[in-house]
N, C-alpha and C positions, 0 to 999 in steps of 0.2 A: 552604407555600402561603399561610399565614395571614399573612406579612410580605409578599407582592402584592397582599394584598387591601385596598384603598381605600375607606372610607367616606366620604361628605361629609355632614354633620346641618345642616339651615338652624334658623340659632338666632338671635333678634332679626334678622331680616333679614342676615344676614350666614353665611357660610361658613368653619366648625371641621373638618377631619380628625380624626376620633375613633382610638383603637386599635380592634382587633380585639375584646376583651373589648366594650367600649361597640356598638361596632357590632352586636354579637349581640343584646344587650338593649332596643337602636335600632331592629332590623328587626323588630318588632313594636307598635312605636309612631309610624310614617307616616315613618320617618326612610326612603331612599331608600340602597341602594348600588348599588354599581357594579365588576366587575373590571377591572383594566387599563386603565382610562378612559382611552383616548390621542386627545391635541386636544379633550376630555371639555370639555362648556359647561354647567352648571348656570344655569337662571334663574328666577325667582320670577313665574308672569306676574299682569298688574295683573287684578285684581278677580277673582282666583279663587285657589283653594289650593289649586292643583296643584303641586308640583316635577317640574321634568323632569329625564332625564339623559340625552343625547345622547351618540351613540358612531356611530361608522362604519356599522355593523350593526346598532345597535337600540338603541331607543327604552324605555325603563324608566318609568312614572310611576307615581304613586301618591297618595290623596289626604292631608295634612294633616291637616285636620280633617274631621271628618261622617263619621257612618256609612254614607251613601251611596255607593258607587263601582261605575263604569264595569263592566261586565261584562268586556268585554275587558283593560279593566287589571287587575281581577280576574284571569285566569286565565295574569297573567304575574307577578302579586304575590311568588309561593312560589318563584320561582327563588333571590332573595338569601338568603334563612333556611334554602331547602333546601339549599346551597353548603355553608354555612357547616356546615351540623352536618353533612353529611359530608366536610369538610375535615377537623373534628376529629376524626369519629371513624375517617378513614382515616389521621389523624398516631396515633392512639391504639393502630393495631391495625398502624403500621408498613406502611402500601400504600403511602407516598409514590411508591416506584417498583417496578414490577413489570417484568418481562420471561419470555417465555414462548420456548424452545429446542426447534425442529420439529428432529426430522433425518431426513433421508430418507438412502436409498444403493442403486445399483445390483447391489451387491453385500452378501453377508452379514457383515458386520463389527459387533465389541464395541467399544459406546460407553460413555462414562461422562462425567458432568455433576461436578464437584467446586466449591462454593462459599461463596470464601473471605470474604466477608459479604455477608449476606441470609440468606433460608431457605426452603426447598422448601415450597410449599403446594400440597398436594391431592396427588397418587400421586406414587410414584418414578419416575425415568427407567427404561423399559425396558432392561436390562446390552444387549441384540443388535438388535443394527436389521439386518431383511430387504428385498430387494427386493419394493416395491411396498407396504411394510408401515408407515408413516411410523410416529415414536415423538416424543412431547416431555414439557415438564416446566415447570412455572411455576416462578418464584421472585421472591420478594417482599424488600421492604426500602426501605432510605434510600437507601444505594447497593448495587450488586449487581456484585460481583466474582467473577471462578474461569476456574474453565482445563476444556478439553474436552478428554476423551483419546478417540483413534480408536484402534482397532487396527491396526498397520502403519505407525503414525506414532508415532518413537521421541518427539519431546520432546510435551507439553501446549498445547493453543494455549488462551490466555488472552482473555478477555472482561471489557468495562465497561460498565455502565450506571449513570447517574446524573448530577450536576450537570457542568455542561461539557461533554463529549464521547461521546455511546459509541464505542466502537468492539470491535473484532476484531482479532487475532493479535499478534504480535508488533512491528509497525511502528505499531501501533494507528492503524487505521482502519477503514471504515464496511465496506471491502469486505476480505478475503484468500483467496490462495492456497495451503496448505499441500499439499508434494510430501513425500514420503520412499519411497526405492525401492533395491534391489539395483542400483544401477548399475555395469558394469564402466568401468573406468578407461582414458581412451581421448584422443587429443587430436584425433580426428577431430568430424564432426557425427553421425555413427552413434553410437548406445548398444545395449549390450546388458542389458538386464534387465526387471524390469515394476519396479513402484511405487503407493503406492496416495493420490490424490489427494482434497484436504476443500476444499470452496468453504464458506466463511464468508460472511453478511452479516449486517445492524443496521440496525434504522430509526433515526430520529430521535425524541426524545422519552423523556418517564417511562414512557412504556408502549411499550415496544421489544419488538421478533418478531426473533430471533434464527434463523437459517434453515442448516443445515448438510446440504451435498448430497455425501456419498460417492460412488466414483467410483476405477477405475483410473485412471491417471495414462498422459496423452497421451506420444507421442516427444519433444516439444519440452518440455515438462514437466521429462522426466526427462534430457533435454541441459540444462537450464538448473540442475536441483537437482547434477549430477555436476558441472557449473563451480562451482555457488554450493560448495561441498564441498570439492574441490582449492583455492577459494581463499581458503576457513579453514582450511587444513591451511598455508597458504604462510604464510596472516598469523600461527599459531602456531610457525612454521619461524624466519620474521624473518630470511630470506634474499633480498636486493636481487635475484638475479636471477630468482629462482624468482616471488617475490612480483610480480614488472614481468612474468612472461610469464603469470601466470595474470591478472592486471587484462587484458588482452588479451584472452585467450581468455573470460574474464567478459561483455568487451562485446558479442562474436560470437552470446553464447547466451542475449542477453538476460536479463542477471542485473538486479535490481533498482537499481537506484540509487546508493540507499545504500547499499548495501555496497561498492561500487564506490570510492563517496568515505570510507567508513572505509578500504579497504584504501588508495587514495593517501594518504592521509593519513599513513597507517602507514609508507608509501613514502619519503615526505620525510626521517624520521627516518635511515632506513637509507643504508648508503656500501655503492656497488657495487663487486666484486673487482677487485681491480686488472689483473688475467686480462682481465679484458671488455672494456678499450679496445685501442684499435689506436694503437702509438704512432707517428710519423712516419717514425722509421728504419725498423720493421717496412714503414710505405707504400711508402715509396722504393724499401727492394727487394724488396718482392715484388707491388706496383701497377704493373707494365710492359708495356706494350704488346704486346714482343716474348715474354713469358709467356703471353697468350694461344692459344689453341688451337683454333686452325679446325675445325669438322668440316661446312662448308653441304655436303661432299661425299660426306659417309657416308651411310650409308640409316637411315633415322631408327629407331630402337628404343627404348623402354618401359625403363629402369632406377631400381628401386625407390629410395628416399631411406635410407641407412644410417646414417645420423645418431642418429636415434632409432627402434624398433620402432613405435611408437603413433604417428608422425607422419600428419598428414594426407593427405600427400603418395602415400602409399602405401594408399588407400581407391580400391575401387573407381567407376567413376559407376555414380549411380542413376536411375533413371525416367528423366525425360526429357534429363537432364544431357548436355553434349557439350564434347568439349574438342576444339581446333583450334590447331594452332602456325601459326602463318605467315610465316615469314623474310623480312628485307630491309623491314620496315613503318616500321624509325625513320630507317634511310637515306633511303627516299622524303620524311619528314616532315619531316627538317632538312637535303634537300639543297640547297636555296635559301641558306640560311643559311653552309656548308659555305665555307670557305675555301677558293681558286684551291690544286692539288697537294695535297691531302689527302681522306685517304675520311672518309665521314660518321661511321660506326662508330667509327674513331681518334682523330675529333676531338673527338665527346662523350667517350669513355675519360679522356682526357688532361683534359679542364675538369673532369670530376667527381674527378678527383683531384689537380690542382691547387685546386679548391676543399677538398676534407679536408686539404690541409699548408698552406691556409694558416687553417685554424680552430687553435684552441688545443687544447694536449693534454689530453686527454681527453674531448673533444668525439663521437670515432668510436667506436663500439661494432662488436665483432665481433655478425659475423650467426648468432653458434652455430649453426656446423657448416655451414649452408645454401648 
């Protein structure tokens, strides 16, 4: 704090920046500071011996010489001497920065503060935070590092305060979300398990309030922590196909971001199974029209997807969901278009597979299994 702080000394009519030392022994000898002086105008006015220091917000004077002075400038005198010595003696005792860690929680969950520099001033963290029973903990320092542990939440989430940024959790920023929960393994939007949720925040500034709200963890919550899961499990696997269907199923369930662009990233590197394209010969014979299989004339029935057990496909609807087939909607839409002696239906068939033989090979991907 003491390298922001700007003196100005009028010395023979002209204007010295002192250091910090001079400035202390200054502000008791009519010399005049000021912090932060931004657009700051110093001026000497004629026939008196006052200095002023102009600032945005306020106005500093003080007299030069005579032991006479202003009552009102009087009772702003003590701001610059009183700054100073408790700048110093806040550098002295290590308060540069402080932050102080509320946490609340809906539920009864064991918490713990761990800090990996600075140091706890005044009581310990309460080990159990109760409903309705809030619990915190100062801690003091230069900078103030460490990690909070919940109960039910396997890894530490880590905290900063100090010069540059604070922030919270592991993406370090001001706000996070940590989820960790029993989730059952599923590729539907249903989950089954609970989970128990920590909302993080951070102010701005050397004196940061650090606020932690416990909390079960929402459905959508714990759909988004069972995708972000499967697809660190795919980017430790470093399998092209597995890795390409879980970045998919990531975007569906609102995973964050970045992870999203770590896993492509990771995607690049990797060569998909040679299994997985459709080569032209395969096209040829078995993309044919006459392969095809009518059925507008059967009575429509419900048959589950056996591709995979955890497919989507096979969840039932929920709440207010509705599914509707409706046949014959693309004939109507491109019978305009439909070339004289051909059905609508046959004639898209035939473009979209004359366009796949004439892309280059390996351009077509099987639609696994679907």
């Amino acid at each position: 704090w003491l390298k922001c702080f700007s003196v100005f000394a009028m010395v023979d009519g002209g204007l010295s920046q002192t250091s910090p030392e001079v400035a202390q022994r200054a502000s008791g000898r009519g010399f005049i500071g000021q912090l932060s002086l931004r657009r700051s105008e110093l001026r000497r006015s004629r026939g008196s011996s006052v200095v002023q220091a102009k600032n945005d917000s306020t106005v500093i004077s003080r007299s030069v010489s005579g032991p006479r002075r202003n009552k009102s400038v009087e009772s702003r005198d003590w701001g610059v001497s009183s700054f100073l010595k408790q700048t110093k003696a806040r550098a002295r005792a290590g308060l540069g920065t402080t932050a102080r860690i509320t946490v609340t929680s809906t539920i009864t969950a064991a918490v713990s503060v761990s800090p990996t520099s600075g140091r706890v001033a005044g009581p310990a963290l309460p080990s159990v935070c109760t409903p309705d029973a809030p619990i915190s903990v100062k801690l003091c320092g230069d900078v103030i590092t460490g990690t909070v542990r919940v109960d039910g939440i396997a890894d530490p989430i880590p905290f900063a305060v100090g010069p540059g940024k604070n922030s919270v959790g592991e993406l370090e920023r001001m706000r996070a979300v940590v989820v960790h929960g029993n989730v059952a393994a599923g590729g539907g939007f249903q989950v089954e398990g609970d989970g128990v949720a920590a909302e993080l925040q951070v102010t701005d500034g050397s004196t940061a309030e650090i606020t932690v709200s416990i909390r079960k963890a929402t459905e959508p919550e714990l759909r988004r922590f069972g995708a972000l899961k499967a697809l660190q499990e795919a980017e430790q696997k470093k399998t092209y196909n597995d890795l390409h269907a879980q970045i998919a199923k990531a975007r569906t369930r609102g995973v964050e971001q970045v992870h999203i662009d770590r896993a492509e990233k990771l995607l690049k590197t990797l060569k998909p199974d040679p299994g997985t394209f459709l080569c032209k010969q395969t096209m040829k014979e078995q993309m044919r029209w006459d392969k095809i299989t009518d059925r507008s004339e059967e009575p429509e029935s419900v048959v589950l997807c056996a591709g995979s057990p955890d497919c989507s496909c096979n969840e039932p609807l929920r709440g207010n969901e509705q599914l509707e087939i409706t046949t014959g909607l693309v004939a109507q839409a491109i019978h305009h278009c439909t070339p004289k002696g051909a059905t609508p239906e046959q004639w898209l068939f035939e473009g979209l597979v004359s366009a796949a033989m004439a892309a280059p090979e390996g351009c077509v991907w099987k639609a696994g299994g679907k």
